[in-house]
Every structure is written in structure tokens, then in C-alpha cells.
NUTI-108590 format. One record per residue: residue in one letter; z, x, y of N, C-alpha, C in turn. Coordinates in Angstrom, 1 decimal. Layout:
BEGIN
+---------+--------+--------+--------+--------+--------+--------+--------+--------+--------+
| residuo |    n.Z |    n.X |    n.Y |   ca.Z |   ca.X |   ca.Y |    c.Z |    c.X |    c.Y |
+---------+--------+--------+--------+--------+--------+--------+--------+--------+--------+
|       A |      Z |      X |      Y |      Z |      X |      Y |      Z |      X |      Y |
...
+---------+--------+--------+--------+--------+--------+--------+--------+--------+--------+
END
This chain:
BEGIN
+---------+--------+--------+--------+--------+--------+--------+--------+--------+--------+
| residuo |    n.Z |    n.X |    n.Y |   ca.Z |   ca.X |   ca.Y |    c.Z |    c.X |    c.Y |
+---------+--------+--------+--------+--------+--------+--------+--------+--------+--------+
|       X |   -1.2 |  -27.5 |   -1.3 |   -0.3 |  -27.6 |   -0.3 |    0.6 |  -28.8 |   -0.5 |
|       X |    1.5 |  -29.0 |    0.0 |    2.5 |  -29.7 |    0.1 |    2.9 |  -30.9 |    1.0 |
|       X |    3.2 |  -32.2 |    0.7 |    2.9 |  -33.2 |    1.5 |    3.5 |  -32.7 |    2.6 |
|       X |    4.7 |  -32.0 |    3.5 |    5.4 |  -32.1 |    4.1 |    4.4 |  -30.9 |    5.2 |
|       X |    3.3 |  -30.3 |    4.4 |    2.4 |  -29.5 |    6.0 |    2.0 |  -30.1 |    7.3 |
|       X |    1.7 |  -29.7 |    8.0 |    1.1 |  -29.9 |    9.4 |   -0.3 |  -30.0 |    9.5 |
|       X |   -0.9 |  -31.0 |    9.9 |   -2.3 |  -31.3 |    9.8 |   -2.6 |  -30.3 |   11.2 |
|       X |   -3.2 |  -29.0 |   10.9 |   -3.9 |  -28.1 |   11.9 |   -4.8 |  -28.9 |   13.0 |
|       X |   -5.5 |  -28.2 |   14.0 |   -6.9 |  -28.7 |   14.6 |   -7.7 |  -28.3 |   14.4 |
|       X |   -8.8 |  -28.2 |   14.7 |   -9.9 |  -27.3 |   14.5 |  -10.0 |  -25.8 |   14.9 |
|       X |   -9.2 |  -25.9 |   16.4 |   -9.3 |  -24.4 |   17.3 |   -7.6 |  -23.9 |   16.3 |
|       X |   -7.4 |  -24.7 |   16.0 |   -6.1 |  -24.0 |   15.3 |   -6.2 |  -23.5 |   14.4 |
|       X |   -6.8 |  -23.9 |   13.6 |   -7.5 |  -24.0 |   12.5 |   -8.2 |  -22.9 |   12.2 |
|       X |   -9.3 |  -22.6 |   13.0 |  -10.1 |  -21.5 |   13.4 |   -9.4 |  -20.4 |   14.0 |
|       X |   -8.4 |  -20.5 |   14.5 |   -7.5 |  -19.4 |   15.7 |   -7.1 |  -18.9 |   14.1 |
|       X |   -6.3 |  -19.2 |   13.1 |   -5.8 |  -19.0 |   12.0 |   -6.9 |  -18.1 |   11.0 |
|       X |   -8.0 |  -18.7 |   10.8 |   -8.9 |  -17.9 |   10.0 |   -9.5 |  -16.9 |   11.1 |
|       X |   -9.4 |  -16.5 |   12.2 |   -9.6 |  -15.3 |   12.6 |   -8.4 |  -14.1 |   12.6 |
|       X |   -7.6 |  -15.0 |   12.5 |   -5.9 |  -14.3 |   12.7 |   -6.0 |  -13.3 |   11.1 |
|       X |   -6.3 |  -14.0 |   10.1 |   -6.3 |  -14.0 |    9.2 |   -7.4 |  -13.2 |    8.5 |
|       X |   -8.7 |  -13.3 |    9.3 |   -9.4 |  -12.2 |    8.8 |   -9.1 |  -10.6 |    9.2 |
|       X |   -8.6 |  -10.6 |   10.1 |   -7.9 |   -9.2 |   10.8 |   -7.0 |   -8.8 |    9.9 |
|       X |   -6.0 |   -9.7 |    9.7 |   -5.0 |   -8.8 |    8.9 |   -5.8 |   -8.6 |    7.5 |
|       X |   -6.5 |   -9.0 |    6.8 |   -7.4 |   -8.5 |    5.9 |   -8.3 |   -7.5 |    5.3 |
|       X |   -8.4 |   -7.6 |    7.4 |   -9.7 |   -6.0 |    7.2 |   -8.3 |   -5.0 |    7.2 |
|       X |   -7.3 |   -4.9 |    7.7 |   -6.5 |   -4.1 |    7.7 |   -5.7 |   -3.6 |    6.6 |
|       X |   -6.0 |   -4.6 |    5.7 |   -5.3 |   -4.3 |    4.4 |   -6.3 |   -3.1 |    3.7 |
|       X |   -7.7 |   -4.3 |    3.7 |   -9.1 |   -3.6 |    3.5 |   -8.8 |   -1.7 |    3.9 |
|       X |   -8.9 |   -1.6 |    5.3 |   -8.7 |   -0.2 |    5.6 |   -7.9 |    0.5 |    4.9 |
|       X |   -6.7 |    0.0 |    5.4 |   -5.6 |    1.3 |    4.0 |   -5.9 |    0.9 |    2.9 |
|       X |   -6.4 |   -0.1 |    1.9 |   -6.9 |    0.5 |    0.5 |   -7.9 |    1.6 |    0.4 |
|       X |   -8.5 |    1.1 |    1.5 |  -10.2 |    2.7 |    1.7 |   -9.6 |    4.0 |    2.0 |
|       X |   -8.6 |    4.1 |    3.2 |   -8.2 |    5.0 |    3.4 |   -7.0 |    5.2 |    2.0 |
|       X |   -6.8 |    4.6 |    1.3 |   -5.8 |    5.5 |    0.1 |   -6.6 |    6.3 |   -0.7 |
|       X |   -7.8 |    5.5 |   -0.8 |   -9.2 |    5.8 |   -1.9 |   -9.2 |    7.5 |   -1.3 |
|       X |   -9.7 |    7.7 |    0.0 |  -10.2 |    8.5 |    0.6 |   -9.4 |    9.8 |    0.5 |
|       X |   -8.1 |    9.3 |    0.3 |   -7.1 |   10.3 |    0.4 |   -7.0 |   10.7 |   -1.0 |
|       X |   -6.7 |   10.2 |   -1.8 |   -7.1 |   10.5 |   -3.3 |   -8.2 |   11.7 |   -3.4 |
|       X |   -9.5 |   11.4 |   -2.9 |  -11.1 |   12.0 |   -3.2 |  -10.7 |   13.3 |   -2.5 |
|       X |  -10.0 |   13.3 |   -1.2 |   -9.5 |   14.6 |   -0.6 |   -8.7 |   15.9 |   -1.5 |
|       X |   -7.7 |   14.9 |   -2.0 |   -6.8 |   15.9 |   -3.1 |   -7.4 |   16.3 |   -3.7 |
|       X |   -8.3 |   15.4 |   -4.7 |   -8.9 |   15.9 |   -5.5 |  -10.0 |   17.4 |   -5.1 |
|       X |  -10.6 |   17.3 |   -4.2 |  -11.3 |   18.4 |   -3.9 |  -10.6 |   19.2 |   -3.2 |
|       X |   -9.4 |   19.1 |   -2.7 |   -8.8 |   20.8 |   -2.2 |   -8.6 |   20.9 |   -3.4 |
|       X |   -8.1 |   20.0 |   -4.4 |   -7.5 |   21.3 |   -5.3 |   -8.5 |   21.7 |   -5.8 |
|       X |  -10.1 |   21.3 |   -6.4 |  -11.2 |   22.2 |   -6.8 |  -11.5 |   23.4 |   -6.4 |
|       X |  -11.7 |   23.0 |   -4.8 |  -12.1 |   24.1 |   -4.1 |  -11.0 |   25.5 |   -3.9 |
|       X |  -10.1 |   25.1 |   -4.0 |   -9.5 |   26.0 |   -4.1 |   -8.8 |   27.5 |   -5.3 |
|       X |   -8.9 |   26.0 |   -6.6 |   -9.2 |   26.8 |   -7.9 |  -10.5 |   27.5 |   -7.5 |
|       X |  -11.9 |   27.0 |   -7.3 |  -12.9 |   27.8 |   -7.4 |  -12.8 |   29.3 |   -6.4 |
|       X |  -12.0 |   29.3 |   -5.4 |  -11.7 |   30.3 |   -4.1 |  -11.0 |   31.2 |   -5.4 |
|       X |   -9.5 |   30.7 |   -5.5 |   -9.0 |   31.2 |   -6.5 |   -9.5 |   32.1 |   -7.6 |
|       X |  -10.5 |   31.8 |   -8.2 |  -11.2 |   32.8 |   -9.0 |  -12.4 |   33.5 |   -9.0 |
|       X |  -12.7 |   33.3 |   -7.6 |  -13.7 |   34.4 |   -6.7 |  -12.6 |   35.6 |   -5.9 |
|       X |  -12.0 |   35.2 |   -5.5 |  -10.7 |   36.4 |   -4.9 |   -9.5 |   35.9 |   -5.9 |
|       X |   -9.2 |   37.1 |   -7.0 |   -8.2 |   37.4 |   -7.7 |   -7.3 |   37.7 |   -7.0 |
|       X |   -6.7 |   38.5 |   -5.8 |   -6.2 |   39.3 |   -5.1 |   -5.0 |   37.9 |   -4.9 |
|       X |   -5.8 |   36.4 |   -4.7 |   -5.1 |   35.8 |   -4.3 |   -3.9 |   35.2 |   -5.3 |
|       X |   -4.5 |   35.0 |   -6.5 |   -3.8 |   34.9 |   -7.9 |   -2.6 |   33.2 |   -7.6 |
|       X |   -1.8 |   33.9 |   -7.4 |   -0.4 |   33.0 |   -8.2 |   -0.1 |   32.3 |   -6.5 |
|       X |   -0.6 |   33.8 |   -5.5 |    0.3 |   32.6 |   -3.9 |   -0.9 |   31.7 |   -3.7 |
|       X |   -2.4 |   31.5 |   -3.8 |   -2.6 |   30.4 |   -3.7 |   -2.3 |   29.1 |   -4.2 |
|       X |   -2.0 |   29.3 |   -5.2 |   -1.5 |   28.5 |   -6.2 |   -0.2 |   27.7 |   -6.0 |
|       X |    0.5 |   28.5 |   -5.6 |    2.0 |   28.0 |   -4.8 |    1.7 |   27.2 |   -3.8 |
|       X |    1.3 |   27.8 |   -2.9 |    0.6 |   27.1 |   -1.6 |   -0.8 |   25.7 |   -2.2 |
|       X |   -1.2 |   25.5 |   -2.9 |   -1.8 |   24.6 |   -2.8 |   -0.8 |   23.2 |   -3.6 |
|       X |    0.4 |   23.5 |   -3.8 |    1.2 |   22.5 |   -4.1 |    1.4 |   21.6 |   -2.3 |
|       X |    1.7 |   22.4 |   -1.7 |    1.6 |   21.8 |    0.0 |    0.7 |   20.7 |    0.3 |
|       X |   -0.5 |   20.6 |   -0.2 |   -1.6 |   19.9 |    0.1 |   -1.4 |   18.7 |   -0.2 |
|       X |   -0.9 |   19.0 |   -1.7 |   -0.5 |   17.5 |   -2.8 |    0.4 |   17.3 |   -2.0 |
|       X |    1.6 |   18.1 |   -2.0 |    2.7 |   17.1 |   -1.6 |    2.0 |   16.2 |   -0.3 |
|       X |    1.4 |   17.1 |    0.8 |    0.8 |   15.9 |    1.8 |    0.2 |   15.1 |    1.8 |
|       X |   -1.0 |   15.1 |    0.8 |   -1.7 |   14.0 |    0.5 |   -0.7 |   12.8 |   -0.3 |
|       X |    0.1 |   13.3 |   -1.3 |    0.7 |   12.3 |   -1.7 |    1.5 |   11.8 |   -0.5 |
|       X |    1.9 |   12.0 |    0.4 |    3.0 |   11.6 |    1.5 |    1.7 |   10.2 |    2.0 |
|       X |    1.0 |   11.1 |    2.7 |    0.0 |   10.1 |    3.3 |   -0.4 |    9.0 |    2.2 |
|       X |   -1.0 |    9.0 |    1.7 |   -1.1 |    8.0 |    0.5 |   -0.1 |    7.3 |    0.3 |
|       X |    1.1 |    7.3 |   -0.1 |    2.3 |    6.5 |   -0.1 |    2.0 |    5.7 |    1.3 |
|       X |    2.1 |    6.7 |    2.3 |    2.2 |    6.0 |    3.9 |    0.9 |    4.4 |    3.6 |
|       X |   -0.2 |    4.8 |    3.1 |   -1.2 |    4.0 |    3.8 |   -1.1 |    2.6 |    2.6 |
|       X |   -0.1 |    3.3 |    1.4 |    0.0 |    2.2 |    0.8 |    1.3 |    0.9 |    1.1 |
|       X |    2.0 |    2.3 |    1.6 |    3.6 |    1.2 |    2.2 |    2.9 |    0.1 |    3.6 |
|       X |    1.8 |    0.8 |    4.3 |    1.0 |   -0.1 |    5.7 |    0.5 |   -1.1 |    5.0 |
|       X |   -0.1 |   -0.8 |    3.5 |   -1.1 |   -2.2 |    3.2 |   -0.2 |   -3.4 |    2.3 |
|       X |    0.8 |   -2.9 |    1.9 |    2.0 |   -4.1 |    1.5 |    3.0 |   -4.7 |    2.9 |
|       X |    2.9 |   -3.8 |    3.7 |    3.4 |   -4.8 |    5.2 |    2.3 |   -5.5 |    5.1 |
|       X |    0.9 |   -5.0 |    5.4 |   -0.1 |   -5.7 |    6.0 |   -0.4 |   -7.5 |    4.8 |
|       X |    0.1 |   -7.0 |    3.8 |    0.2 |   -8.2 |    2.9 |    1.1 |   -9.1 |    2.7 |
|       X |    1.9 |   -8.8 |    3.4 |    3.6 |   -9.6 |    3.4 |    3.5 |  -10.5 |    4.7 |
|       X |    3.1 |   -9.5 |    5.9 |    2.4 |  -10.4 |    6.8 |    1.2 |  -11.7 |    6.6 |
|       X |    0.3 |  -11.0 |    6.0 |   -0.3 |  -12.1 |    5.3 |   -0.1 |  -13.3 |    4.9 |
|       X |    1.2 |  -13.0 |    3.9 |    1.7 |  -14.4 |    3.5 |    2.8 |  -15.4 |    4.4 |
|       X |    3.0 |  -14.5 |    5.0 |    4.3 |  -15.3 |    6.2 |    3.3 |  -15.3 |    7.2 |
|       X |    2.1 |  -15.4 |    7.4 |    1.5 |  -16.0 |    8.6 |    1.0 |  -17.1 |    8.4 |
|       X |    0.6 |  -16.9 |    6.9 |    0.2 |  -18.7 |    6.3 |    1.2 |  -19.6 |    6.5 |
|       X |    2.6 |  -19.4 |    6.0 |    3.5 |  -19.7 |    5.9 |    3.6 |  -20.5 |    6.9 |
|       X |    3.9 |  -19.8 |    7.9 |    4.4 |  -19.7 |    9.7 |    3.3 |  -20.9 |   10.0 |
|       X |    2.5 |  -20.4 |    9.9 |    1.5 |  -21.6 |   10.7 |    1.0 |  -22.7 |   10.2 |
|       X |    1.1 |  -22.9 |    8.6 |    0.3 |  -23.8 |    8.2 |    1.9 |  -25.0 |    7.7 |
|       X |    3.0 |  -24.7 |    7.5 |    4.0 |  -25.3 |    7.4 |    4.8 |  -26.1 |    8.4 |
|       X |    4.9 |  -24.7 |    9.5 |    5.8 |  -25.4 |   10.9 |    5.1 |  -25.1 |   12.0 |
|       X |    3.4 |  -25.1 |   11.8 |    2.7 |  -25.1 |   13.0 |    3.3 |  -24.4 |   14.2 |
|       X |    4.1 |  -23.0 |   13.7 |    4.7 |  -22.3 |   14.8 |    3.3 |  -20.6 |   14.8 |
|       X |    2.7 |  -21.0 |   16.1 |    1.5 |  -20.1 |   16.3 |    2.2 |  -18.8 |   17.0 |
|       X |    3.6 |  -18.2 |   17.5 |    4.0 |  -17.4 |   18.2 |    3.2 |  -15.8 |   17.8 |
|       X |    3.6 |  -15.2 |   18.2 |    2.8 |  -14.0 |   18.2 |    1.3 |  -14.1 |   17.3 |
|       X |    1.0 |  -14.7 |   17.9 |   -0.6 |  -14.9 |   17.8 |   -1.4 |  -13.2 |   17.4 |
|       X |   -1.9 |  -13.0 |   16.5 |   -3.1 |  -11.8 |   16.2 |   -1.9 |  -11.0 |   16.6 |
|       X |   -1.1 |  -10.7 |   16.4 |    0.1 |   -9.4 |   16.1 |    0.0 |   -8.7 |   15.0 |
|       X |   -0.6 |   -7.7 |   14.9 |   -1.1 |   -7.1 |   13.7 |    0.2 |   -5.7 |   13.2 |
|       X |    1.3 |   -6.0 |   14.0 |    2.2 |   -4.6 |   14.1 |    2.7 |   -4.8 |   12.6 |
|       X |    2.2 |   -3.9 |   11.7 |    2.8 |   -4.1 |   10.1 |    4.6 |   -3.9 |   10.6 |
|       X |    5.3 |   -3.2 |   11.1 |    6.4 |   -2.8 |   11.1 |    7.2 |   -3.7 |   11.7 |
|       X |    6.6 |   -5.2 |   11.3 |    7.5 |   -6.5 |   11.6 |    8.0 |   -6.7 |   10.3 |
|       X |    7.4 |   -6.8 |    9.6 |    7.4 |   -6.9 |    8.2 |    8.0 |   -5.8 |    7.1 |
|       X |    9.5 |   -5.4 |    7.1 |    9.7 |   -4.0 |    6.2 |   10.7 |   -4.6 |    5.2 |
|       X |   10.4 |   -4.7 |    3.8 |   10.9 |   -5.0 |    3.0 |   11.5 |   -3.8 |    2.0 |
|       X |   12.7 |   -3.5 |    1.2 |   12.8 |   -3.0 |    0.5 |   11.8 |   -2.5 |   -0.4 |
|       X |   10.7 |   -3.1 |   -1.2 |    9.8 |   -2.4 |   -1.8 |    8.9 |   -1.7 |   -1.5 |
|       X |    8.8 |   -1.7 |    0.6 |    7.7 |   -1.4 |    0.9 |    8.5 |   -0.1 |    1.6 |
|       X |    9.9 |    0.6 |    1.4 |   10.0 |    1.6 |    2.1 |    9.0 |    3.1 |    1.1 |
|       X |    8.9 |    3.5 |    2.2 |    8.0 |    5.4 |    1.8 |    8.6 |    5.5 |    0.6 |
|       X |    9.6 |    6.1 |    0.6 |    9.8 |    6.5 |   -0.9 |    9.5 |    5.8 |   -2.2 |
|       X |    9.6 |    4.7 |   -2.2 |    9.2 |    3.6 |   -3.1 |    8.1 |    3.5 |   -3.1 |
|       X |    7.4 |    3.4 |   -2.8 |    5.7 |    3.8 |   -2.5 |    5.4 |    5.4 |   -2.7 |
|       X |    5.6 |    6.0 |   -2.8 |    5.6 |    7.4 |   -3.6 |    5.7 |    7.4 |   -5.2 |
|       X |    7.0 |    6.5 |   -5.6 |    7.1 |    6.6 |   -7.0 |    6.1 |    5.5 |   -7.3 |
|       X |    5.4 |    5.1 |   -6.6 |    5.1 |    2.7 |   -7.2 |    4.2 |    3.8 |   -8.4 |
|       X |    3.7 |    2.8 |   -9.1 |    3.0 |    3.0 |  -10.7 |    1.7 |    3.7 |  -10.4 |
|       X |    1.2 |    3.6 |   -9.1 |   -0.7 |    3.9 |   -8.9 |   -0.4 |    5.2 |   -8.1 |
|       X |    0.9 |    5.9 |   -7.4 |    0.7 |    7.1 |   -7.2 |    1.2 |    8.1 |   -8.1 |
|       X |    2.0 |    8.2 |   -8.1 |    2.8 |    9.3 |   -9.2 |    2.3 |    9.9 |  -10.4 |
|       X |    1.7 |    9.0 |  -10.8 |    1.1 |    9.5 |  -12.1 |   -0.4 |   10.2 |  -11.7 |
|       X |   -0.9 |    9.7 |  -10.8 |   -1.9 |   10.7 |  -10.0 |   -1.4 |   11.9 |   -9.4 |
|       X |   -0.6 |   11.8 |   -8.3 |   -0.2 |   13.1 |   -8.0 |    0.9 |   14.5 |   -8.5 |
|       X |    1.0 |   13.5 |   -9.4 |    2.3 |   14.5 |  -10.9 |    1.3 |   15.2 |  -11.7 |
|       X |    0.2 |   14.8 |  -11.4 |   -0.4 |   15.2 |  -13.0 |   -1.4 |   16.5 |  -12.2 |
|       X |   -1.6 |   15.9 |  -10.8 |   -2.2 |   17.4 |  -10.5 |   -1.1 |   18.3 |  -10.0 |
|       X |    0.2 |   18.4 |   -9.9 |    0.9 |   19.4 |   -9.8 |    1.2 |   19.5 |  -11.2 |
|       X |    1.3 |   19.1 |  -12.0 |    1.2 |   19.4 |  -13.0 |    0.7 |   20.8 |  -13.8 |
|       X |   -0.6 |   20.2 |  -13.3 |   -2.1 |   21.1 |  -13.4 |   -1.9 |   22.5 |  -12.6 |
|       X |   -1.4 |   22.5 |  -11.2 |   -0.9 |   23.8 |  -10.9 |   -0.1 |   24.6 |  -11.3 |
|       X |    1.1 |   24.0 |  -11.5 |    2.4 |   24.3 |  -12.2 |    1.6 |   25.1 |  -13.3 |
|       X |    0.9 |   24.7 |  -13.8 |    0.4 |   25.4 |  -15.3 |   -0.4 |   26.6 |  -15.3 |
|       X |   -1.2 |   26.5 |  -14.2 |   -1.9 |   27.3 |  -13.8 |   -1.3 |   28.7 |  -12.7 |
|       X |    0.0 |   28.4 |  -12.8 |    0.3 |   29.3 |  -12.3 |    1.5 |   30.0 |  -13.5 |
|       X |    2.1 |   29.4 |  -14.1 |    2.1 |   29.6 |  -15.3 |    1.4 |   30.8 |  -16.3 |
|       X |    0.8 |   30.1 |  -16.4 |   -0.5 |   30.7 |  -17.2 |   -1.3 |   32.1 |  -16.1 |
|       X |   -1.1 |   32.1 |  -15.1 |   -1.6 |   33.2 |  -14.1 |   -0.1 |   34.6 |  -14.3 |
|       X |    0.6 |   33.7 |  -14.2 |    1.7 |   34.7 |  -14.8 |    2.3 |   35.3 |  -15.5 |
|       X |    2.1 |   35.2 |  -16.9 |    1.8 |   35.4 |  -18.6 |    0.7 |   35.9 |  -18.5 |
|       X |   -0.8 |   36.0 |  -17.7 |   -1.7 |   37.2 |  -18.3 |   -1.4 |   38.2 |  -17.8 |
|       X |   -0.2 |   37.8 |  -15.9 |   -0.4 |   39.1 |  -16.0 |    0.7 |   39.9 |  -16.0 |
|       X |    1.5 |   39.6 |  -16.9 |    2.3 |   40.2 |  -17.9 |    2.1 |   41.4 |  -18.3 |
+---------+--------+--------+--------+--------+--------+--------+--------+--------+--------+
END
């Protein structure tokens, strides 16, 4: 830190590392909940291949229709990832805020949607590096499979 900070107190001090473990667990959460959302996609699309080739009948429109899923899980996922880059932006501008100009105002304000930066809008979080190549690759995998469902039955 930098000579020109503000010597905290102790309740301030402490007011700060509780402030500060909240916005953490919150980050914490939407990483779990991205996890979770991932583990979801992954298994409708199993289960549904496996549905898929117990009822033939259903063939090529399940297949179409289970693009729906992805696209929503990828939506949600982007969402919980664009919440946990507020939740980290805040992060750093609360350190900032209180440990430089000892300005304590909105105290434990956890509203991520203080904090919206260009990199954190939805769509940008859709394309960022850790979704797309996840969620591309299992439409992908449908795309193919329906494909391929339509050439046997040729």
C-alpha cells in the first residue's frame, strides 16, 4: 500500500473484512453455480441421446429441440459468469473506496449491477474463452448427430 492510505480502526477495519467476505462468497456462488450449470448440460444432452435411441420414432426432432437446452444453459452460464465479474469489480473498488479515501458509503451493498463494465456485458460473456468452446462443441455434437440421423435415413 501506498504512503498516502488512511490508517483504518479496528471496527473499520473489521466492518471491511466482513464486507469483503460477502462479496466473496458471492463470487464463490456463481463460480459453483457456473460449475453446476455446465454438469446440467452435460446430462440433458446424455439423457436425451440415450431417450433418443430407445424411441427412434423421435429421431432428428429431438435433436433439433435439444439445441434449446444448450442455447439456455449457455445463456444462464454467461449470466452467472457476467454476476461473478461485477461481483469482482466490486471487489476491487471496495478496497479501493475504503482503504484509500476511507469513504465507508454503501456499506455491505452487494447489488452487482453497480458495477457494469463493458467486458462484463451478456454477450461478451457468452463469447469469453471458458464458454464457447464448451457450448459450441456440444452443439456441435448435435448438429452432427442430426446430420448423421439424416443421411441413414436417406
Amino acid at each position: 500500500m501506498s504512503g498516502n492510505n488512511i490508517q483504518l480502526s479496528h471496527d473499520e477495519l473489521s466492518s471491511l473484512h466482513k464486507e469483503i467476505d460477502l462479496i466473496q462468497n458471492c463470487i464463490t456462488r456463481m463460480a459453483q453455480n457456473s460449475f453446476m450449470i455446465r454438469g446440467w448440460a452435460i446430462s440433458i444432452v446424455v439423457i436425451t441421446w440415450a431417450i433418443i435411441g430407445i424411441v427412434e420414432s423421435w429421431g432428428s426432432i429431438a435433436l433439433i429441440l435439444l439445441l434449446l437446452p444448450i442455447l439456455m444453459f449457455w445463456y444462464l452460464d454467461a449470466f452467472f459468469l457476467m454476476t461473478e465479474r461485477r461481483y469482482r469489480d466490486m471487489y476491487k473498488s471496495i478496497l479501493e473506496k475504503r482503504l484509500k479515501d476511507k469513504n465507508f458509503e454503501n456499506m455491505y451493498d452487494l447489488n452487482p449491477n453497480n458495477f457494469k463494465n463493458g467486458f462484463m456485458d451478456l454477450p461478451k460473456c457468452m463469447i469469453s474463452k471458458t464458454l464457447w468452446p464448451f457450448y459450441l462443441s456440444l452443439i456441435v455434437v448435435v448438429v452432427v448427430a442430426i446430420t448423421l440421423q439424416f443421411l441413414l435415413c436417406i
